[in-house]
DSSP file (Angstrom, degrees, kcal/mol; ACC not computed):
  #  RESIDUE AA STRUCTURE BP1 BP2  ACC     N-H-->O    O-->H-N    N-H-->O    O-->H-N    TCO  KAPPA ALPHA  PHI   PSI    X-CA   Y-CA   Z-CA
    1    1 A X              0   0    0      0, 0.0     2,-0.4     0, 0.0     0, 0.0   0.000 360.0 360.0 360.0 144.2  116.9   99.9  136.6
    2    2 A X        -     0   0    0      1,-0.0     2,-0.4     0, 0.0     0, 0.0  -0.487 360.0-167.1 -72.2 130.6  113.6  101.9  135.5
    3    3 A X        -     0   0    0     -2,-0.4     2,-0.2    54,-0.0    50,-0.1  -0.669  12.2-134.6-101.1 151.7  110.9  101.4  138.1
    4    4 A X        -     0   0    0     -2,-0.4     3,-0.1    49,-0.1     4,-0.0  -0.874  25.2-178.8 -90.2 132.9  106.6  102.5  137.2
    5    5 A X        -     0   0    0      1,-0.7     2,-0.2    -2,-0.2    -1,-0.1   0.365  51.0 -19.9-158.3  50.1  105.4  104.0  139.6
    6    6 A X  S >> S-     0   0    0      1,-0.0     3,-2.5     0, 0.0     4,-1.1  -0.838  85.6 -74.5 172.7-178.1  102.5  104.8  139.2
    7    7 A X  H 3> S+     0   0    0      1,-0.3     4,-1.7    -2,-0.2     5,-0.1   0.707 119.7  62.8 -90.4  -6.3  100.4  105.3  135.8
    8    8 A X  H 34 S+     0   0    0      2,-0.2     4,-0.4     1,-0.2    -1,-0.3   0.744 107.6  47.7 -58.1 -23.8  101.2  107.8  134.5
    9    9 A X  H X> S+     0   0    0     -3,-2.5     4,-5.1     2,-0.2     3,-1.1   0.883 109.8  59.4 -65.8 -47.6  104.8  106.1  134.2
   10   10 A X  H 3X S+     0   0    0     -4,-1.1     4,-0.6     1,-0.3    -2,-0.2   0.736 104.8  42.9 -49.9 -41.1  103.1  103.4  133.0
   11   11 A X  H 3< S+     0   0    0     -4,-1.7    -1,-0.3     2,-0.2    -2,-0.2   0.368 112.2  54.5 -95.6  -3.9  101.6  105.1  130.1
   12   12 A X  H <> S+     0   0    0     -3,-1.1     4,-0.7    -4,-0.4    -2,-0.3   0.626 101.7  55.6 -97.5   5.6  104.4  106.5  129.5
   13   13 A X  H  < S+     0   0    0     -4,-5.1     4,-0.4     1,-0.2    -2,-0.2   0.719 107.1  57.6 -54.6 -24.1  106.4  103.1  129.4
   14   14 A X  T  X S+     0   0    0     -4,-0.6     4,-0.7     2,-0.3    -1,-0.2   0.190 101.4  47.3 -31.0 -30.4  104.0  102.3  126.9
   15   15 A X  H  > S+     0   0    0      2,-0.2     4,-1.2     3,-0.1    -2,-0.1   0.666 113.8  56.4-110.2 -27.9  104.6  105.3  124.3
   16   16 A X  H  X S+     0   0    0     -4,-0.7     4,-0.8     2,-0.2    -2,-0.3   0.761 108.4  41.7 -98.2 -10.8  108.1  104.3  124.8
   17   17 A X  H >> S+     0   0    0     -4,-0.4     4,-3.8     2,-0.2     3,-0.8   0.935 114.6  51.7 -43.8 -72.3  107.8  100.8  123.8
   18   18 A X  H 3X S+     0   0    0     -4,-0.7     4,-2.3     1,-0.3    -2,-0.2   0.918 111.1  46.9 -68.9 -29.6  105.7  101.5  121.3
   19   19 A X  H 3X S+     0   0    0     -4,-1.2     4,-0.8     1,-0.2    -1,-0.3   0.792 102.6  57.3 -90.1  -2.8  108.2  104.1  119.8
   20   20 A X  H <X S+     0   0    0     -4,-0.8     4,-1.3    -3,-0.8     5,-0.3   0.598 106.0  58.7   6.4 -53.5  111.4  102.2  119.9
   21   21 A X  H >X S+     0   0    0     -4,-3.8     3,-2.7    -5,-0.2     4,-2.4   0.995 105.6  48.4 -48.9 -52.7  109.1   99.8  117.7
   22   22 A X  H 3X S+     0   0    0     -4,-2.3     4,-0.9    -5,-0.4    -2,-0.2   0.909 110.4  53.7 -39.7 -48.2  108.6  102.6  115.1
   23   23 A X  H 3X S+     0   0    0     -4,-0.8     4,-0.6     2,-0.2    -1,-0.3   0.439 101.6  49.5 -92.1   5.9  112.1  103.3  115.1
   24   24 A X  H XX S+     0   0    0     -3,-2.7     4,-1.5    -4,-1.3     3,-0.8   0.686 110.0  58.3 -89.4 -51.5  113.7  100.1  114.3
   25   25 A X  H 3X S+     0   0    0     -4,-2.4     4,-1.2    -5,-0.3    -2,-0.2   0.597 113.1  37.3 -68.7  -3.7  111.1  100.0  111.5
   26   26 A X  H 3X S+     0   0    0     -4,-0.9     4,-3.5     2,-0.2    -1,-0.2   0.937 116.8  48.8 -71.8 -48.9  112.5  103.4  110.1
   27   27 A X  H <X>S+     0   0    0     -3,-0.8     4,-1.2    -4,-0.6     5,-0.7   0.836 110.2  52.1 -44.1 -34.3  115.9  102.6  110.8
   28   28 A X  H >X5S+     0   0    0     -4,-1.5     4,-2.4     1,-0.2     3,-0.8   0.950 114.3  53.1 -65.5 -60.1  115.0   99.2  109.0
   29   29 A X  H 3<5S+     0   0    0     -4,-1.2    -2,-0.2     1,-0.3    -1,-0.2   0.829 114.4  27.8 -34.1 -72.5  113.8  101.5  106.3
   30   30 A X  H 3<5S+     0   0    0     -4,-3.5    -1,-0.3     1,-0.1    -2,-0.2   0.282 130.2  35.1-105.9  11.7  116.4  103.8  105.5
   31   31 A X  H <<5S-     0   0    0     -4,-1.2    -3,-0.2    -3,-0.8    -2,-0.2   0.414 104.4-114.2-117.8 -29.8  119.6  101.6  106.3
   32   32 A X     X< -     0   0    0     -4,-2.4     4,-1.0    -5,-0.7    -1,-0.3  -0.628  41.1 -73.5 112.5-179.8  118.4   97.7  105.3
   33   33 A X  T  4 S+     0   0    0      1,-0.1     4,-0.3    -2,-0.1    -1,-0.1   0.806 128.9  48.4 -94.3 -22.6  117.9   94.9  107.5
   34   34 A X  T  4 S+     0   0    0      1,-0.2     4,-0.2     2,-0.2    -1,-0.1   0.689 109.9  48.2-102.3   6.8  121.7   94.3  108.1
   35   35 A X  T  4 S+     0   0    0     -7,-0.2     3,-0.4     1,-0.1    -1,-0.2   0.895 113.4  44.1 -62.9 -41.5  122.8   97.6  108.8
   36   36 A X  S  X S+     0   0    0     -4,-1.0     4,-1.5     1,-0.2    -2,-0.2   0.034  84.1 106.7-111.6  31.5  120.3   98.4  111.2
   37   37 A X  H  > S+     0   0    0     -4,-0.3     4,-3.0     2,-0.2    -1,-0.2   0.929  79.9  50.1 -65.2 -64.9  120.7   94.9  112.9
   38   38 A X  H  > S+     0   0    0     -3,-0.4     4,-1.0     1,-0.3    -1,-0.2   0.805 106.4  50.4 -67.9  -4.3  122.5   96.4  115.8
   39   39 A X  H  > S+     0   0    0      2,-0.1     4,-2.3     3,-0.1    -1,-0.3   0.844 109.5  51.4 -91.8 -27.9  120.3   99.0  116.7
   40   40 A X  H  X S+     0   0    0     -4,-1.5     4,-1.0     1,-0.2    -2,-0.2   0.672 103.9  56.1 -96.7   3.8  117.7   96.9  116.6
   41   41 A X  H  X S+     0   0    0     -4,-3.0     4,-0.8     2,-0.2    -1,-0.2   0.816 116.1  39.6 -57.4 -47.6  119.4   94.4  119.0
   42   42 A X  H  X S+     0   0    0     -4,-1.0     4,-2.1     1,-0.2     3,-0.4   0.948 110.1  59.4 -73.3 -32.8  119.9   97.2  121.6
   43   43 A X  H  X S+     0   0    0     -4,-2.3     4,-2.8     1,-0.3    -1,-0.2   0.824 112.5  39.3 -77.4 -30.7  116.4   98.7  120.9
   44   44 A X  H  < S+     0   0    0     -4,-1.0     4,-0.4     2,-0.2    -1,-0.3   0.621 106.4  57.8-106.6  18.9  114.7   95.2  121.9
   45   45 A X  H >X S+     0   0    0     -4,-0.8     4,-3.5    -3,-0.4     3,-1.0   0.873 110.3  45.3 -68.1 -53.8  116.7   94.5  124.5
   46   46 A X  H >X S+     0   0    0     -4,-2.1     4,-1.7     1,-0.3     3,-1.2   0.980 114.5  52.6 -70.2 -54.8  115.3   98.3  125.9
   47   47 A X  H 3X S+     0   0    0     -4,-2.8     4,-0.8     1,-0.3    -1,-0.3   0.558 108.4  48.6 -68.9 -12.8  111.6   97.1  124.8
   48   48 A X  H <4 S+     0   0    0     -3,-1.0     5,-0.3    -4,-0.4    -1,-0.3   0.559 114.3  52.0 -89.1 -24.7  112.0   93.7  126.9
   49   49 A X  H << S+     0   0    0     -4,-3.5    -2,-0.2    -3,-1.2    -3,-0.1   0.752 109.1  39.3 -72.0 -19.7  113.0   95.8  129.4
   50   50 A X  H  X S+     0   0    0     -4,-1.7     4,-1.9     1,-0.2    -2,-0.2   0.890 116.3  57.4 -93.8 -27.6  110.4   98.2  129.6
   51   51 A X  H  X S+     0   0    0     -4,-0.8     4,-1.0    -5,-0.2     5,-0.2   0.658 106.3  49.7 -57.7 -10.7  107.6   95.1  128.9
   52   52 A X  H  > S+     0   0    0      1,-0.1     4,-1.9     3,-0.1     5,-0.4   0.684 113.1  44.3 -98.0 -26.5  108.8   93.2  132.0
   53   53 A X  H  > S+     0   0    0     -5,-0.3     4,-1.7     1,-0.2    -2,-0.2   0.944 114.1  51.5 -89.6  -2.3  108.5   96.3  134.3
   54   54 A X  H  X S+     0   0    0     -4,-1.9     4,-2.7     2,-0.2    -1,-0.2   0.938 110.6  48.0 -37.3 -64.0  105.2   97.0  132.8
   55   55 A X  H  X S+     0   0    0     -4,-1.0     4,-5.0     2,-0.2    -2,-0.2   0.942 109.3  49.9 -66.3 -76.6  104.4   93.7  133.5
   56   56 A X  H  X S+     0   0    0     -4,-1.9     4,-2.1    -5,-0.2     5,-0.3   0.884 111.7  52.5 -43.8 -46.4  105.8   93.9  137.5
   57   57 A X  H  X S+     0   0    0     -4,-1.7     4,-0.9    -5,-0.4    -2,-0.2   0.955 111.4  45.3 -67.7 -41.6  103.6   97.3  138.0
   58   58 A X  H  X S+     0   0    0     -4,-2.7     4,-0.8     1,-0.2    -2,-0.2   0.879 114.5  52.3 -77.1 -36.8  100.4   95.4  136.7
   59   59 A X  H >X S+     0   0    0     -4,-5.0     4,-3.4     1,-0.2     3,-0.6   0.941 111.8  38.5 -65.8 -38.4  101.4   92.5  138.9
   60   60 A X  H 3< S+     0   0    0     -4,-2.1     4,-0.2     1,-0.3    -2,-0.2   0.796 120.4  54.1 -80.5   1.9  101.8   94.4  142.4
   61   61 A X  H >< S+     0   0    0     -4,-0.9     3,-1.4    -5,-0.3    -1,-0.3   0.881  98.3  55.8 -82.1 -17.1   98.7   96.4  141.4
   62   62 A X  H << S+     0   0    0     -4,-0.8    -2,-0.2    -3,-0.6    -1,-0.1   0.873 114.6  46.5-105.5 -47.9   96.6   93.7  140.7
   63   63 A X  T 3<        0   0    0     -4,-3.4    -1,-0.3     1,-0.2    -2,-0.1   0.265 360.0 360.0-131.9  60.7   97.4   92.7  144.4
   64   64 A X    <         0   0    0     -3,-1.4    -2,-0.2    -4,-0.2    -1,-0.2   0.568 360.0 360.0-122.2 360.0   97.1   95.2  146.0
């Protein structure tokens, strides 16, 4: 699994969240919503993944 570790991952977990968003809404775009249903299954599966380990770096920073 991907780990941050330190913030420069961090900011770039962040740019890849946020582009994974972009791209279901092209995909959304240029296929419909029930073509591009399975990409956008996988694609927020990968965006819940990169929010929770976001989420774990901001916690063990926070106390340390």
């Amino acid at each position: 699994m991907y780990q941050i570790k330190d913030e420069a991952d961090r900011q770039k977990t962040l740019e890849h969240i946020k582009g994974f968003k972009a791209q279901i809404e092209r995909v959304r775009q240029k296929h419909g919503p029930e073509r591009s249903r399975n990409f956008k299954t996988m694609a927020e599966q990968m965006i819940k993944q990169f929010e929770e380990q976001v989420k774990t770096y901001d916690q063990l920073k926070q106390r340390n």
